[in-house]
N, C-alpha and C positions, 0 to 999 in steps of 0.2 A: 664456580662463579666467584670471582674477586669482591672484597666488601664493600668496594666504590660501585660496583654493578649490581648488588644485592639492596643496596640502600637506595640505588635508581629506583630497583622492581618495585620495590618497598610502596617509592612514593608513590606512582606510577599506577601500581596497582588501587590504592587507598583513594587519588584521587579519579579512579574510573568508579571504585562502589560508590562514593559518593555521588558522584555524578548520576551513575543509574539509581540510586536512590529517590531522588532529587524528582528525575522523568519520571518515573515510574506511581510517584506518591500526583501527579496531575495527571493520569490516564483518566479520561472519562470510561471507555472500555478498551475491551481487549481479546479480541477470537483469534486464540493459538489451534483451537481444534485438538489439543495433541492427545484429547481426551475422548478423541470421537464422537464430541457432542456440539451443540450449537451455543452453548453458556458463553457468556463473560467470564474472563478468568479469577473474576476478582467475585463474582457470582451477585454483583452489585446494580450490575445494567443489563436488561431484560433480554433473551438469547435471540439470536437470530432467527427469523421463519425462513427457513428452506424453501423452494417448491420444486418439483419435479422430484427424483432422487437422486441425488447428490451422493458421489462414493467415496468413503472418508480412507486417501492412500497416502501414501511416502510425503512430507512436507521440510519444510527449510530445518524446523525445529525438532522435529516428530510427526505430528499429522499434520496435513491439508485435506480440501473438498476440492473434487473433482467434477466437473462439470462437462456433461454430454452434449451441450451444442444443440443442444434441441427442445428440451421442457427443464434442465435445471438450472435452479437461479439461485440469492440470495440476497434477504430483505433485512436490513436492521432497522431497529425499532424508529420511529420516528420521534421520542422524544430525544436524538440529537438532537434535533434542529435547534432548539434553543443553544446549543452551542456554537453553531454555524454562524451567527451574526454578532460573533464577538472576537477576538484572538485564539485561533485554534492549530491543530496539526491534524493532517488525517494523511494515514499512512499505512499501504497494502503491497504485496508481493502476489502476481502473477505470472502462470506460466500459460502459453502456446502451445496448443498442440496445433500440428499442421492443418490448415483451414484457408480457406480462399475468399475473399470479398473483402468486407467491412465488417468488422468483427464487434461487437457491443462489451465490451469489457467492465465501465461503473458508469453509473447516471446519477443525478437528482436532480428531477424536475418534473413538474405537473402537467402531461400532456408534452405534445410535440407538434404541437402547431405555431408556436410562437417563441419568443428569445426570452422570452422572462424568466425571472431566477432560475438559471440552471446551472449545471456544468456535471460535464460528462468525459467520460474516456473511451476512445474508440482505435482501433487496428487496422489500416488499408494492406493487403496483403499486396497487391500491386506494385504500390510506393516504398512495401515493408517500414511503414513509420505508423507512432501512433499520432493520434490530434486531441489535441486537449480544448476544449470549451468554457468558459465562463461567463457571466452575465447576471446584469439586471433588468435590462429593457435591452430595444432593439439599440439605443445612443449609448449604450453602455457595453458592446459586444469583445471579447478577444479572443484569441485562440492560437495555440501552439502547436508545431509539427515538431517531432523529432523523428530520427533512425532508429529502428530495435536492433542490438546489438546479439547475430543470431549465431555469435559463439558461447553466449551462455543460453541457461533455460531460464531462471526463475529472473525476475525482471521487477524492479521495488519503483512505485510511482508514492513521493511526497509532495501534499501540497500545504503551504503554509499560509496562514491569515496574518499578519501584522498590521494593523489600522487600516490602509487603503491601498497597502500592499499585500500582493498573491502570488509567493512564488513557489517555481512549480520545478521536480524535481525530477530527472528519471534516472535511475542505478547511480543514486546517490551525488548524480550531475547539474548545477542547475542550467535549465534551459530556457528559462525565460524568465524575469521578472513584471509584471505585472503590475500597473499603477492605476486602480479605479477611478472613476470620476464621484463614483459614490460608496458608500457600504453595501456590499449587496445583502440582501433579507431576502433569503430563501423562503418559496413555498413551505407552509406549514402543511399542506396535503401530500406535499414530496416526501421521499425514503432515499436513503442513501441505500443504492440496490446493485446486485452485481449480474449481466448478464438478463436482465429484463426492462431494458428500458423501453418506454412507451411509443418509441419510435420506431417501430416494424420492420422500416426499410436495411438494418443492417441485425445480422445474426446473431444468435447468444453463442457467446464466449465457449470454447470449445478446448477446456485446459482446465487449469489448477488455482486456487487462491487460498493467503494463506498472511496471517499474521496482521490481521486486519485491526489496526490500534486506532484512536481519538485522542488527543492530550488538550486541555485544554490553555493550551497558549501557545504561543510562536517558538517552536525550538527553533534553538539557532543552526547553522548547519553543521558546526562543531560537536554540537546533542546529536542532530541528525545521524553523521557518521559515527558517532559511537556508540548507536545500539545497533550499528548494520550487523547481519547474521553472515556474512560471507558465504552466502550458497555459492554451489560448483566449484567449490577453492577444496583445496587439501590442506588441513592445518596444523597437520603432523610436525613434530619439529625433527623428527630422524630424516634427513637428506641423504644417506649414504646407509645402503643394504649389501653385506656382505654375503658371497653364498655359502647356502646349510643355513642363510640367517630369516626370520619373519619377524612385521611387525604390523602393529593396529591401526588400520589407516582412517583417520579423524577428518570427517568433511565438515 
């Protein structure tokens, strides 16, 4: 490495720690799992309730929770909420496994009889796209379709609060920006949940979740993609294997 390219890495490198620095010191929590447990990483914010049984396998980082499609779920504490009605990030990676219908992916909201504060994330197998949700009353309604892109597996949905702005991310793309009419204030009886939401009519989540963070403030999309984990990438820097030769392949 020439010392005009070492002095690039240099910077390069120093102004990426600081940067994760920086995100990392406004995490309200943070479930990596890769401890096989339900804790916050920072062991600050109160652990996630489980239900069903959840099988703790292979994850972006080390571990994720696996989820049977049938009775497992996951609950985080409801004292977010008081995060939720102010500048926030909330940001999780899921995978698919093969499943048919309408698939319940994350919710929060109180009941499912009405449009009030919610916003959910759901899967049409049909359409293969997901639909994003938000809301404060029924005059306050929006909601986003995009395509799942089904040559990868693990699939990162970011959604960002900036004053009266809500935009909404998938595999690090944004797909909509969103302009409220009001601030929305989330149900205080609502959980930020994965895979039980109060609406029957579509399935529990039938895959993987994993790297489940809160920040509290608006990263930009610049932060965004530079804490992305690059699942399903090879991040080897050996391009060229001679034969009689091996090397360690880094995902």
């Amino acid at each position: 490495m020439g010392l005009k390219n070492l002095y690039l890495f240099c910077i390069v490198f120093f102004l990426t720690s600081i940067l994760s620095s920086v995100i990392t010191q406004d995490k309200v929590f943070e479930f990596n799992f890769n401890d096989c447990t339900f804790e916050d990483a920072s062991v600050e914010f109160p652990g996630i309730t489980p239900g069903g049984n959840p099988t703790c396998e292979c994850g972006i980082n080390g571990k994720s929770y696996h989820l049977d499609g049938t009775s497992d779920f996951l609950t985080v504490s409801n004292l977010s909420n008081s995060y939720l009605s102010e500048n926030f990030t909330l940001d999780f990676y899921f995978w698919l496994d093969q499943s048919s219908g309408e698939i319940d992916i994350f919710s929060h909201r109180n009941g499912c009889s009405n449009l009030d504060s919610l916003m959910a994330l759901r899967y049409f197998s049909t359409n293969n796209e997901i639909l994003f949700e938000i809301s404060s009353n029924v005059n306050n309604y929006f909601s986003v379709r995009a395509p799942i892109n089904n040559n990868i597996c693990w699939h990162r949905f970011t959604l960002v609060k900036f004053n009266l702005e809500y935009l909404v991310y998938l595999d690090n793309k944004l797909i909509k920006k969103i302009i409220s009419r009001e601030n929305i204030v989330f149900s205080k009886l609502a959980e930020i949940t994965f895979a039980n939401s109060p609406c029957t009519t579509a399935q529990k989540l039938n895959g993987r979740i994993d790297e489940i963070s809160l920040f509290g403030r608006a990263l930009s999309e610049i932060e965004i993609k530079g804490i992305y984990y690059f699942p399903d990438q090879i991040v080897t820097d050996n391009t060229t294997i001679f034969k009689g030769e091996s090397i360690t392949l880094e995902t």
